[in-house]
NURO-381249 format. One line per 4 residues: number of its first residue (from 1); for each residue x, y, z of N, C-alpha, C. Coordinates in Angstrom, 2 decimals, decimal comma. Layout:
NUM) X:Y:Z:X:Y:Z:X:Y:Z  ...
This chain:
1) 0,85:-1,20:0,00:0,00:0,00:0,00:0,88:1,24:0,00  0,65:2,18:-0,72:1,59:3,21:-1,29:1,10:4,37:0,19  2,40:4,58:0,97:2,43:5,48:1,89:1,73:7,30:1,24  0,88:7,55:2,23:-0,13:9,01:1,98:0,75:9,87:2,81
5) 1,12:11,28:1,68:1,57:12,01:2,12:1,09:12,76:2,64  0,91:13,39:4,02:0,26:13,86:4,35:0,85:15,52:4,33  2,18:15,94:3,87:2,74:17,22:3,92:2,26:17,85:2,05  1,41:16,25:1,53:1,53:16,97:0,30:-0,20:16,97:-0,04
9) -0,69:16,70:0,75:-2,46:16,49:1,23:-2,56:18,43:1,50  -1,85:18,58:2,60:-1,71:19,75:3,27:-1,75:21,03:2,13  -0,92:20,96:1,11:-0,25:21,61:0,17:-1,09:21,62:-0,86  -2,52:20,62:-1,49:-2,68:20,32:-2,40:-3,41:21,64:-2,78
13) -3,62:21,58:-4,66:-4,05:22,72:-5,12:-5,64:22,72:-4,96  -5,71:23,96:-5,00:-7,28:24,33:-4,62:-7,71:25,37:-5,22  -8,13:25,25:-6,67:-7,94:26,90:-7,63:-9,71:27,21:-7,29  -10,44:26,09:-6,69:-11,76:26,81:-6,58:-12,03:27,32:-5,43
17) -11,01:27,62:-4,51:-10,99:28,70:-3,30:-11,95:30,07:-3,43  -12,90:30,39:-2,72:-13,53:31,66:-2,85:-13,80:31,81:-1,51  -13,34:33,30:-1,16:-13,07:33,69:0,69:-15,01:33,64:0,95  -15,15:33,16:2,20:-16,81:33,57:2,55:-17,65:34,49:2,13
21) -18,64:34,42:2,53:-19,06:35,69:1,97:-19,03:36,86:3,60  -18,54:36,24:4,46:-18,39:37,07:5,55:-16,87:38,22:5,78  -16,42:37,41:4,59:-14,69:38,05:4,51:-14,87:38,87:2,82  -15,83:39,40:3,02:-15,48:40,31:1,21:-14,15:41,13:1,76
25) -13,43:41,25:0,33:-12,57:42,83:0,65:-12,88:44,21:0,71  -12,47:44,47:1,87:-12,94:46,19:1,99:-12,43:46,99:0,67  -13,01:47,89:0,64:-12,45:48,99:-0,53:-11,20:49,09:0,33  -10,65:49,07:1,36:-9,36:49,75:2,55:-8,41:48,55:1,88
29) -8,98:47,78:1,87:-7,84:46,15:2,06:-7,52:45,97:0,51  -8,57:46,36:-0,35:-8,45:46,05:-1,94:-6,97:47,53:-2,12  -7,71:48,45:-1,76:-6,67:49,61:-1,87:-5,02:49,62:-1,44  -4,71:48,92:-0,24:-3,64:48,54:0,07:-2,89:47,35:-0,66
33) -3,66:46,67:-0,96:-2,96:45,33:-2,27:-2,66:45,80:-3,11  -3,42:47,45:-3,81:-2,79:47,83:-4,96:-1,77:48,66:-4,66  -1,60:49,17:-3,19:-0,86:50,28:-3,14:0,65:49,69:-2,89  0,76:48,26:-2,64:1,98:48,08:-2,09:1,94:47,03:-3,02
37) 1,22:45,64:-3,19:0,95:44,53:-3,55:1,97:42,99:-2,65  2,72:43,74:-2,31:3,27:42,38:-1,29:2,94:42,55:0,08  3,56:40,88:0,48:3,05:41,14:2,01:4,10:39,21:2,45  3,31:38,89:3,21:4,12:37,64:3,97:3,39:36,48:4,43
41) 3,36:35,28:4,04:3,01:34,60:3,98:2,41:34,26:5,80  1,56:33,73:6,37:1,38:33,37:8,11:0,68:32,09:7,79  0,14:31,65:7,05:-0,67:29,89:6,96:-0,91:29,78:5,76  -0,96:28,39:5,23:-1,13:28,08:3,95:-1,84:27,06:3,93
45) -3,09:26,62:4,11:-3,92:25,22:3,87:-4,99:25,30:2,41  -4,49:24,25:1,79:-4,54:23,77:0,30:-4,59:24,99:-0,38  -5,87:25,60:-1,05:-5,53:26,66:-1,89:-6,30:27,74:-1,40  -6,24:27,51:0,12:-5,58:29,68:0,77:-4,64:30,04:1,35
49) -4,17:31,21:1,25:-2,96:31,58:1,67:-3,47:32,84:2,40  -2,83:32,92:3,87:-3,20:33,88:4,51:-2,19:34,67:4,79  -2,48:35,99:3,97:-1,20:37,12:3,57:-0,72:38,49:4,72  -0,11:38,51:5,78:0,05:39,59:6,44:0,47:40,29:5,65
53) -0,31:41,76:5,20:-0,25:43,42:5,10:-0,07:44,41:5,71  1,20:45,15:6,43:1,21:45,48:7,46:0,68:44,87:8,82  -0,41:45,11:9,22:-1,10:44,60:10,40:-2,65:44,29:9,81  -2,03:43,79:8,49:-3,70:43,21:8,04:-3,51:41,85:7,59
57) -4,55:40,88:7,84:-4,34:39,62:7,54:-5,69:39,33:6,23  -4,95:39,09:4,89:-5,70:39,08:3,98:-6,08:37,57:3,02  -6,77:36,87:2,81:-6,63:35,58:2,33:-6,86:36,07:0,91  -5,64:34,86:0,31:-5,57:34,41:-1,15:-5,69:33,32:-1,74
61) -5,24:33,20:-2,83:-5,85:31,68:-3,77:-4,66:32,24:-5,02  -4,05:31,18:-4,93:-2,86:30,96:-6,48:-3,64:31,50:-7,32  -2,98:32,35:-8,07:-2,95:32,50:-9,61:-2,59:31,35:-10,29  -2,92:31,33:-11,62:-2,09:30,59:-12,79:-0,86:30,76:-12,71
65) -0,07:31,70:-12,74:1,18:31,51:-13,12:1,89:30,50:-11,47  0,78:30,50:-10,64:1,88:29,74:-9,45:1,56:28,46:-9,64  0,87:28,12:-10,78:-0,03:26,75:-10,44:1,75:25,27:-10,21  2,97:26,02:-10,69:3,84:24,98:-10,54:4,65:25,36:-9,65
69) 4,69:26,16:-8,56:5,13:27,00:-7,26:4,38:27,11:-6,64  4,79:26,43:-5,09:4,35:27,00:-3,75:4,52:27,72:-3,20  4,13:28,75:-2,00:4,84:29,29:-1,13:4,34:28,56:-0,20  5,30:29,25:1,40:5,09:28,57:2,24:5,31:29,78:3,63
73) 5,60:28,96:4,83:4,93:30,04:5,73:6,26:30,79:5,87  5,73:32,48:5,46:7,23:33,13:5,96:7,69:33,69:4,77  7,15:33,14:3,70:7,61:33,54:2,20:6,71:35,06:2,01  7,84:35,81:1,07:7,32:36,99:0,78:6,91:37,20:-0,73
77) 5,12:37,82:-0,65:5,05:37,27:-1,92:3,78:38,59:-3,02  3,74:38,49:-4,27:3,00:39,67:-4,54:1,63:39,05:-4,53  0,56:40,37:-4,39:-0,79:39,88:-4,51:-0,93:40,93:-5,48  -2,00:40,47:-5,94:-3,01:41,24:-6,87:-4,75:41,41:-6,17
81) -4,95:42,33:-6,31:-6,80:42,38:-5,83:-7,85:41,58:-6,78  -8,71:41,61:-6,10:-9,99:40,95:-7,04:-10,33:41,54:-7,84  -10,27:41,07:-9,27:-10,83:41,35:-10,49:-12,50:41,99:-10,32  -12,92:41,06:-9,88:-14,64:41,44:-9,73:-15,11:41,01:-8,07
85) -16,52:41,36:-7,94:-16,85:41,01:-6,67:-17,10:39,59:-6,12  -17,07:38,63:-6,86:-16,71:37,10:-6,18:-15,53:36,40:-6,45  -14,54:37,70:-6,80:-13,11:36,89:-6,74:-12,37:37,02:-5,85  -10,99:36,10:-5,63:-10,45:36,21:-4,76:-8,88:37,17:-5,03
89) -8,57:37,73:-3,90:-6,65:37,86:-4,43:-6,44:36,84:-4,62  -5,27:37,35:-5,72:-4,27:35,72:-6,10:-3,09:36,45:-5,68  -1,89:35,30:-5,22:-0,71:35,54:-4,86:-0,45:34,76:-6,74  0,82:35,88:-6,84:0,95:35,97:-8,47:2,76:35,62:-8,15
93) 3,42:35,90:-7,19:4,65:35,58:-7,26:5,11:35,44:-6,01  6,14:34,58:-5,77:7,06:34,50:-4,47:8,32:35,04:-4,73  8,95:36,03:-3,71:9,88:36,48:-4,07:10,99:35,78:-3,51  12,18:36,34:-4,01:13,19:35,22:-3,20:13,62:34,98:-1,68
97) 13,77:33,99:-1,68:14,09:34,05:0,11:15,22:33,81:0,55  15,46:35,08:1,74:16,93:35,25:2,44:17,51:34,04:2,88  16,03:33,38:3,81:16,64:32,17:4,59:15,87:30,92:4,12  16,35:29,93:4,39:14,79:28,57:4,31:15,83:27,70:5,29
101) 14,97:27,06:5,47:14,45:25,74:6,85:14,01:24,66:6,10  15,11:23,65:5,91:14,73:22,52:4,62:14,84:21,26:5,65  13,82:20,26:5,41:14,44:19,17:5,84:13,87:18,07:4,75  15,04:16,73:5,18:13,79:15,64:3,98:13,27:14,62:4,69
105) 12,83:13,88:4,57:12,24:12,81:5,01:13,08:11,97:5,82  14,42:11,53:4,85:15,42:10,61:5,96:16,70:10,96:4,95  17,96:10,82:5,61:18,85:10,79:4,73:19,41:10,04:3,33  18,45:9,44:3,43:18,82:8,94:1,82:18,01:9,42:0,62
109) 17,04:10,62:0,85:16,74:11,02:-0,10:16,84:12,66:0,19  16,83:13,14:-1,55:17,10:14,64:-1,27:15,65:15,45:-1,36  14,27:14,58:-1,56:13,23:15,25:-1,65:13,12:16,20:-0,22  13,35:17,44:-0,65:13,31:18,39:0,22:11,52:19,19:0,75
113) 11,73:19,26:1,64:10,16:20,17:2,74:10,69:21,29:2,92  10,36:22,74:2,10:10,52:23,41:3,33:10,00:23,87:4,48  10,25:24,15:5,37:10,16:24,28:6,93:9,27:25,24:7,14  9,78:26,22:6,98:9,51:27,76:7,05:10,49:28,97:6,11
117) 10,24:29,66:5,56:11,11:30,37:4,56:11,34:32,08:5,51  12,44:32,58:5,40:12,95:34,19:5,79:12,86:34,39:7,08  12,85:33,06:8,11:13,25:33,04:9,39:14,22:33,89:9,79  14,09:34,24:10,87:15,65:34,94:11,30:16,72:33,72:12,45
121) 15,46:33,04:12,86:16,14:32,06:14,07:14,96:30,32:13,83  15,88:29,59:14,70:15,22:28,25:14,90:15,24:28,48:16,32  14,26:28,03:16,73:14,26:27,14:18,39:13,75:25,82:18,23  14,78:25,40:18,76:14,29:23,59:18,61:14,15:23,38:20,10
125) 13,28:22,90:20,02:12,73:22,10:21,80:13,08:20,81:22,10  13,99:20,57:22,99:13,67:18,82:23,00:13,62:18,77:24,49  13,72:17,41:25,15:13,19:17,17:26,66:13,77:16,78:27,24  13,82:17,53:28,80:14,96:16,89:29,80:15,11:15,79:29,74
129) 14,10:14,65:29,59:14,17:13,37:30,22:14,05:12,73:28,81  14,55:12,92:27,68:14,76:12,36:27,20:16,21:13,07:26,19  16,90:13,49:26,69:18,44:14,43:25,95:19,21:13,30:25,07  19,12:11,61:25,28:19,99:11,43:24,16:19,34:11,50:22,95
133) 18,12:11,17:22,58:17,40:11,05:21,35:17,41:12,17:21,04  16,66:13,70:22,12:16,83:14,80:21,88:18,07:15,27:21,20  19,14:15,53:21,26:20,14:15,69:20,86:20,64:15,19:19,68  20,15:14,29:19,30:20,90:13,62:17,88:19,59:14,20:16,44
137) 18,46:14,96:17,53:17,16:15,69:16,49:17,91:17,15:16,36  18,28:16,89:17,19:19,03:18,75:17,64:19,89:19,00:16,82  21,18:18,29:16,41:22,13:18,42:15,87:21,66:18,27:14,31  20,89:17,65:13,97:20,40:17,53:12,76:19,65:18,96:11,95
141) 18,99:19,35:13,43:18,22:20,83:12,64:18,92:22,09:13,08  20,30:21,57:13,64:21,17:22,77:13,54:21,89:23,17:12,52  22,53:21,86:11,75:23,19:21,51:10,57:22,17:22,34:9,78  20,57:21,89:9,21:20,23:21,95:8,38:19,48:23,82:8,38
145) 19,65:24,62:9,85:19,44:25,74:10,14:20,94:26,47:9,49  22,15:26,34:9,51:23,61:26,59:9,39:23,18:26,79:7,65  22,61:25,81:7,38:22,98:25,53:5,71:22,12:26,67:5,22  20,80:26,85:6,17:20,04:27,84:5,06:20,40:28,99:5,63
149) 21,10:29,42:6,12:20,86:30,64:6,62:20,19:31,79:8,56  19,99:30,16:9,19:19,02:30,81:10,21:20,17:30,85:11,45  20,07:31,57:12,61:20,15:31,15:13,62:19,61:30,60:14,50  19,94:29,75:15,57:19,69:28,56:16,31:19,56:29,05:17,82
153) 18,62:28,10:18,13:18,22:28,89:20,01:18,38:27,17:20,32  18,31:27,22:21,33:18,64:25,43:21,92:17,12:25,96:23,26  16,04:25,13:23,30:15,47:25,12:24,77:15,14:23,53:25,16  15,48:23,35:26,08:15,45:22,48:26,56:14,10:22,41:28,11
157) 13,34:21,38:27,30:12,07:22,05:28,25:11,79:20,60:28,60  10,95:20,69:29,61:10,09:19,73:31,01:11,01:19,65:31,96  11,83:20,28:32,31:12,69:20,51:33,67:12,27:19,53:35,01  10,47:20,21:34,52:10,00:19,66:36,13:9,81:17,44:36,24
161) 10,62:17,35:34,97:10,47:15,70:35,05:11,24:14,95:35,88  12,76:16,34:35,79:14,10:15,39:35,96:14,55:15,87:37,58  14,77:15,09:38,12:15,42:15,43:39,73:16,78:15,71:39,73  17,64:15,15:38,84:19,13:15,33:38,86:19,17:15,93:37,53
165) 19,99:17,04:37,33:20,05:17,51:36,43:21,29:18,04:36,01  21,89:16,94:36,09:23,70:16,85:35,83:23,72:16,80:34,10  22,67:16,27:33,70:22,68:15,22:32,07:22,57:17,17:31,56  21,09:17,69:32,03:20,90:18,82:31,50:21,78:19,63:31,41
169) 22,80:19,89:32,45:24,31:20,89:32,81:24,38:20,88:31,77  25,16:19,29:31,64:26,03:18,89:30,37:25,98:19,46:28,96  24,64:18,76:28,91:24,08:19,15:27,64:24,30:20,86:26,94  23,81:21,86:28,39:23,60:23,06:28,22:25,23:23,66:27,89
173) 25,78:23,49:28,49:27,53:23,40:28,64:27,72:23,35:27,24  27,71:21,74:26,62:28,07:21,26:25,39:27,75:22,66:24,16  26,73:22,61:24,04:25,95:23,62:23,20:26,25:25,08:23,22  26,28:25,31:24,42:26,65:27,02:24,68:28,13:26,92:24,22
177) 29,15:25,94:24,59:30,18:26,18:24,03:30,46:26,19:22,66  29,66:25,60:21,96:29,40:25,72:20,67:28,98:27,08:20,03  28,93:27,72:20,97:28,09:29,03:20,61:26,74:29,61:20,13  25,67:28,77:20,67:24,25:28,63:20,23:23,87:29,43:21,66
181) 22,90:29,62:22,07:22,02:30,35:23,14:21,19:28,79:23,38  21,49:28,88:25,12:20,59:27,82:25,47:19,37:28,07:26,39  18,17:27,62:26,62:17,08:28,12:27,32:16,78:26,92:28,18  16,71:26,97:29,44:16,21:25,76:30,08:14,52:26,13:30,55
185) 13,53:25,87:29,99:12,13:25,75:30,60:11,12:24,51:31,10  10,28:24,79:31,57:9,11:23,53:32,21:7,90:24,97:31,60  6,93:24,12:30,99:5,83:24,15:30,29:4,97:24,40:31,12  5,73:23,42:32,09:4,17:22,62:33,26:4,60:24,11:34,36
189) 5,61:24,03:34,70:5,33:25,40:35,86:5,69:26,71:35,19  5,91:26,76:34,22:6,27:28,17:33,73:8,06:28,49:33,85  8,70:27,72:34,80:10,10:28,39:34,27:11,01:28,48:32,75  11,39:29,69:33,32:12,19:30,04:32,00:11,02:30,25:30,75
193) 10,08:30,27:30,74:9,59:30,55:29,50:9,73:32,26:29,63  9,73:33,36:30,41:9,61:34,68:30,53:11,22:34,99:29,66  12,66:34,23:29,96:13,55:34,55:29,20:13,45:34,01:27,71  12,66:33,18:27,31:12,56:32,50:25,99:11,76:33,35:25,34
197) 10,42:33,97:25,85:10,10:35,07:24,99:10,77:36,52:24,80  11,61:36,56:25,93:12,54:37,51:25,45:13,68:37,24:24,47  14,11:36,04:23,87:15,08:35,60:22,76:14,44:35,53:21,44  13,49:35,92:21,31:12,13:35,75:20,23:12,21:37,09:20,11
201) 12,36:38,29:20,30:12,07:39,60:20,69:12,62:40,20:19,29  11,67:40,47:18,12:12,00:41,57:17,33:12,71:40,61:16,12  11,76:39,38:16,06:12,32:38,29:14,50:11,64:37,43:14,37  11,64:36,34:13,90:10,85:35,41:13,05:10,94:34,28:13,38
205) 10,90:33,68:14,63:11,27:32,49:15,20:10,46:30,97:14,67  11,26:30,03:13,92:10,30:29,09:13,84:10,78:27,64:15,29  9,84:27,23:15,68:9,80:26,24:16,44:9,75:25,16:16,58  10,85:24,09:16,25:10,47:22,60:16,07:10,94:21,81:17,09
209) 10,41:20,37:16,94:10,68:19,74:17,86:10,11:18,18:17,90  10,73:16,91:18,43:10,00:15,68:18,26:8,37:15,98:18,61  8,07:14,87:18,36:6,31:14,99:18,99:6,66:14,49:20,28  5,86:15,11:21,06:6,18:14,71:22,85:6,87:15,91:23,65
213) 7,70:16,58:22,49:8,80:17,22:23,75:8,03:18,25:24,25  6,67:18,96:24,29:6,06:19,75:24,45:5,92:20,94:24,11  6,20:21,16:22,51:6,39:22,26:21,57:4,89:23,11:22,10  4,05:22,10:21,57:2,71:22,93:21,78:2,22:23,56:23,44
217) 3,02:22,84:24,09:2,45:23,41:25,55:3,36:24,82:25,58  4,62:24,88:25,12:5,10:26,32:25,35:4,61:27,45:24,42  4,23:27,05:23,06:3,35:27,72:22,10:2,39:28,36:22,40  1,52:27,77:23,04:0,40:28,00:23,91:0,50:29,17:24,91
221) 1,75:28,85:25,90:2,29:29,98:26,77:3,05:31,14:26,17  3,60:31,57:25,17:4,07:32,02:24,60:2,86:33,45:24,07  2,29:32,31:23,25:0,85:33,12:22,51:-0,20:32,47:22,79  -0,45:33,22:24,37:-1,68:32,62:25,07:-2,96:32,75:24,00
225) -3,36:33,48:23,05:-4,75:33,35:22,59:-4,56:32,14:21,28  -3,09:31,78:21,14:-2,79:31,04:19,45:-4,46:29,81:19,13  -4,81:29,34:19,99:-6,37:28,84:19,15:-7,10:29,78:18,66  -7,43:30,71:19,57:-8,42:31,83:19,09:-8,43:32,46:17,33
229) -6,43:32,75:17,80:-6,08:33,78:16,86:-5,98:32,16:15,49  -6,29:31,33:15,36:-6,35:30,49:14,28:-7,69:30,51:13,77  -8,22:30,82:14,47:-9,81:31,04:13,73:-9,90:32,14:13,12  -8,94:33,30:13,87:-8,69:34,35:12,76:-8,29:34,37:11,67
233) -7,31:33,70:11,39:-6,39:33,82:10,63:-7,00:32,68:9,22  -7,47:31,47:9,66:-7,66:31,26:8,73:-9,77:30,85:9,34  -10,48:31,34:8,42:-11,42:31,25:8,88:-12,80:30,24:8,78  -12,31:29,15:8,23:-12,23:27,85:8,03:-12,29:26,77:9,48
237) -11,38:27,35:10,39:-11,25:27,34:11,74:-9,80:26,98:11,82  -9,52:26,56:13,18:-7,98:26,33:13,30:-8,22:24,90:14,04  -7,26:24,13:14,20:-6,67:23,01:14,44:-6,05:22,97:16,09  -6,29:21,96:17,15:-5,31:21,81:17,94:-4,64:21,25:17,97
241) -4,30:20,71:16,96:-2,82:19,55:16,82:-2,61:20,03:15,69  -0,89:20,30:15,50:-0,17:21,28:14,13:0,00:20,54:13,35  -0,47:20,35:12,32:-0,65:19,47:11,39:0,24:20,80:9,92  0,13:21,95:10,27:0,82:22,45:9,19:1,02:23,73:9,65
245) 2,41:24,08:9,33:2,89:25,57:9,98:2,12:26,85:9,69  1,89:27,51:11,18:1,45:28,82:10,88:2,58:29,47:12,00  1,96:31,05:11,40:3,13:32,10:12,70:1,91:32,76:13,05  2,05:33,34:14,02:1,38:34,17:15,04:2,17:35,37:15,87
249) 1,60:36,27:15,96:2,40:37,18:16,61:2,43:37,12:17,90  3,40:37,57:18,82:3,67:37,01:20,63:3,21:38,53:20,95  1,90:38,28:21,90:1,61:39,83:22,28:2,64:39,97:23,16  2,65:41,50:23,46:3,27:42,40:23,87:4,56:43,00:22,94
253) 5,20:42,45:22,00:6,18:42,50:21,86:6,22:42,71:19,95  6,88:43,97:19,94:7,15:43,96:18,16:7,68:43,55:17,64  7,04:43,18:16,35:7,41:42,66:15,32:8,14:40,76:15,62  7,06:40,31:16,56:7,77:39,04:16,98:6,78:38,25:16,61
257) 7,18:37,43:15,57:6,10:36,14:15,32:7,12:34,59:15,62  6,07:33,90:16,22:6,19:32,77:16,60:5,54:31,74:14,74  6,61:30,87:14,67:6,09:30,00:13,80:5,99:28,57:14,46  4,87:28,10:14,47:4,11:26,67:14,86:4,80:25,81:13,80
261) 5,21:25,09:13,79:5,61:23,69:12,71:5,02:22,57:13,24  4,90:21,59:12,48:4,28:20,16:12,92:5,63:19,46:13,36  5,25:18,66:14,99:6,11:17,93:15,06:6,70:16,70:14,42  7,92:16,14:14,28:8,25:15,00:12,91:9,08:14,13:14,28
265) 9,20:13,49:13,36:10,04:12,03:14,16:10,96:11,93:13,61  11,64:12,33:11,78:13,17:12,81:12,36:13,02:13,95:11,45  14,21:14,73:11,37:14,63:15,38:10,45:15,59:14,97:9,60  15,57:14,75:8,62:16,63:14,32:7,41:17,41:14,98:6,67
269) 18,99:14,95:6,70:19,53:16,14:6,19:20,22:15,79:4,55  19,22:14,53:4,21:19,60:14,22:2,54:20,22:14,90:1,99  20,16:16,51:1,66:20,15:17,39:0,27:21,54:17,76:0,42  21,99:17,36:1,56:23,30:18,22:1,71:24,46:16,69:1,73
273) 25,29:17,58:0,79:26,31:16,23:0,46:27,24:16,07:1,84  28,05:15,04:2,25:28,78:14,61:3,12:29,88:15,61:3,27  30,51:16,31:2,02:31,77:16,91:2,48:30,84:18,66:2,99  29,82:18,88:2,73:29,31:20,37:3,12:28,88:19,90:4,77
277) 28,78:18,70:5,32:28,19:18,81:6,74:29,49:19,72:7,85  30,39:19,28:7,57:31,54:19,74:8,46:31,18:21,17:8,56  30,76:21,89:6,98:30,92:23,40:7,71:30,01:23,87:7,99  28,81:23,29:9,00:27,64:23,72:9,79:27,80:23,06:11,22
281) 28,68:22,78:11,00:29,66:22,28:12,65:30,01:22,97:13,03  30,04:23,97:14,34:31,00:25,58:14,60:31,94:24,44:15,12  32,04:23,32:15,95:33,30:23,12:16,33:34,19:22,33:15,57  33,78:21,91:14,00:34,69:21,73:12,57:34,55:23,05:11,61
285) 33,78:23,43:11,67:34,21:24,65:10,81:35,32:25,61:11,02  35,68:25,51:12,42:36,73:26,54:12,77:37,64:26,10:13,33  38,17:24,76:12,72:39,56:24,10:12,71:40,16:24,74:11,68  41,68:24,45:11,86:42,84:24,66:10,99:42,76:23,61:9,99
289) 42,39:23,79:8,88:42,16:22,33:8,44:42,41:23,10:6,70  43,08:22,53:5,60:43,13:23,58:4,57:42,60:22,59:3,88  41,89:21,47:4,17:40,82:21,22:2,94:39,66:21,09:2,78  39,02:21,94:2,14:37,85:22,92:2,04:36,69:21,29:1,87
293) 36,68:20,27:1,77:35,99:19,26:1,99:36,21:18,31:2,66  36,71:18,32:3,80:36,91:17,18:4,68:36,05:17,16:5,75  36,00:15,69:5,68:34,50:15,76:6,94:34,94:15,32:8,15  36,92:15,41:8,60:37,40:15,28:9,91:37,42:14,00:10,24
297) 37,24:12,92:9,23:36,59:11,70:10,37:38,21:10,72:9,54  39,23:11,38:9,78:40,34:10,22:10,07:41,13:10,56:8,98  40,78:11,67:8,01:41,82:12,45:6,79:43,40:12,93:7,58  44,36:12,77:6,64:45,62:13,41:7,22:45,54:15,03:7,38
């Protein structure tokens, strides 16, 4: 039985999209699509795309010319207004992106996902009480954060599981010396989440993490209304289990969106050949080493 993709279910085209009739466009909202015409991608389920405009959240539907291009959450992209009164905007182009967040399925193939596109940072979550598995997810979406462009936050959350927390030191130690920013939180009592939304402060944070490690319980704390604000955003309703990335903005604080990703069971760093892993290593990249492809593992 031929495995169902469910990242490509998520994605599928939908050219007979037409917004409610409770969401017409204002003459205000039609006027600003023409006055600027881009904006930024915040959710994408099958064929709508929900476009932040300044501080306006506007839904679209592909044009023709995207019918062989996606965007995705985070991508910056042009709209056009409605032709007549039961049409929709179409997003007509994606522009290029600074950063992307790629992963594949498993390492032996290069069919690439992207993640989230023009991130400024990753936070990957994994769990006290479980740091060796955690860690070998960690290192994988640091590599594959290095390659596109993002920077990396390390939090290490459910604190309140572990009684000895020598493993966590370690861990935190390991990493910070690496030069990443590390966050230690519990979901369940609230520590450390008050410094984690301050490392989010003024960028584009996307958030991943195994299923379990409690991505969604700090999400939640983070952007206490994020169910609510999913019914906003896409009006269809929203989901409590992340089945496909959206961002949300973290009240109090500008210009800070939180991106939701679905949790995976691994990350796969296929696309990237064996001799490019070394230089998303800070502690192989910044050896003395003068050959520009060595992957350290026993070369003279």
């Amino acid at each position: 039985m031929p495995r169902i993709d469910i990242d490509l279910i998520e994605e599928e085209w939908d050219d007979d999209f037409r917004p409610p009739s409770d969401s017409r466009y204002s003459q205000a909202a039609q006027d600003r699509i023409r006055r600027d015409g881009t904006g930024r991608v915040v959710a994408v389920d099958r064929g709508r795309v929900t476009v932040l405009f300044e501080d306006e959240l506007l839904e679209a539907a592909y044009a023709g010319s995207m019918r062989r291009e996606k965007v995705t959450v985070g991508d910056r992209v042009r709209v056009r207004p409605p032709k007549h009164e039961n049409d929709s905007a179409r997003v007509t182009e994606r522009l290029d992106r600074e950063t992307v967040l790629l992963r594949t399925a498993d390492d032996t193939t290069e069919d690439e996902r992207v993640v989230v596109a023009n991130a400024e940072q990753v936070a990957v979550v994994i769990s006290a009480d479980y740091l060796d598995v955690g860690t070998r997810f960690l290192d994988r979406v640091l590599v594959a954060a290095g390659a596109g462009g993002l920077d990396a936050l390390v939090c290490i959350n459910k604190l309140d599981l572990v009684e000895d927390t020598r493993e966590v030191d370690d861990v935190e130690q390991r990493y910070a010396a690496a030069g990443y920013e590390v966050v230690r939180t519990s979901a369940a009592t609230g520590e450390g989440v008050d410094e984690l939304k301050w490392k989010l402060e003024g960028c584009w944070t996307a958030m991943t993490g195994h299923s379990g490690v409690g991505k969604s319980s700090l999400f939640n704390l983070l952007v206490p209304d994020a169910d609510h604000l999913v019914g906003e955003v896409g009006r269809r309703g929203g989901r409590h289990t992340t089945v496909s990335a959206r961002a949300l903005p973290v009240p109090g604080h500008e210009d800070t969106w939180l991106v939701d990703t679905p949790g995976v069971r691994s990350f796969g760093v296929g696309s990237l050949a064996p001799g490019e892993l070394a230089q998303h290593f800070p502690e192989l990249r910044d050896l003395d080493c003068a050959l520009d492809d060595c992957v350290h593992d026993g070369e003279p």
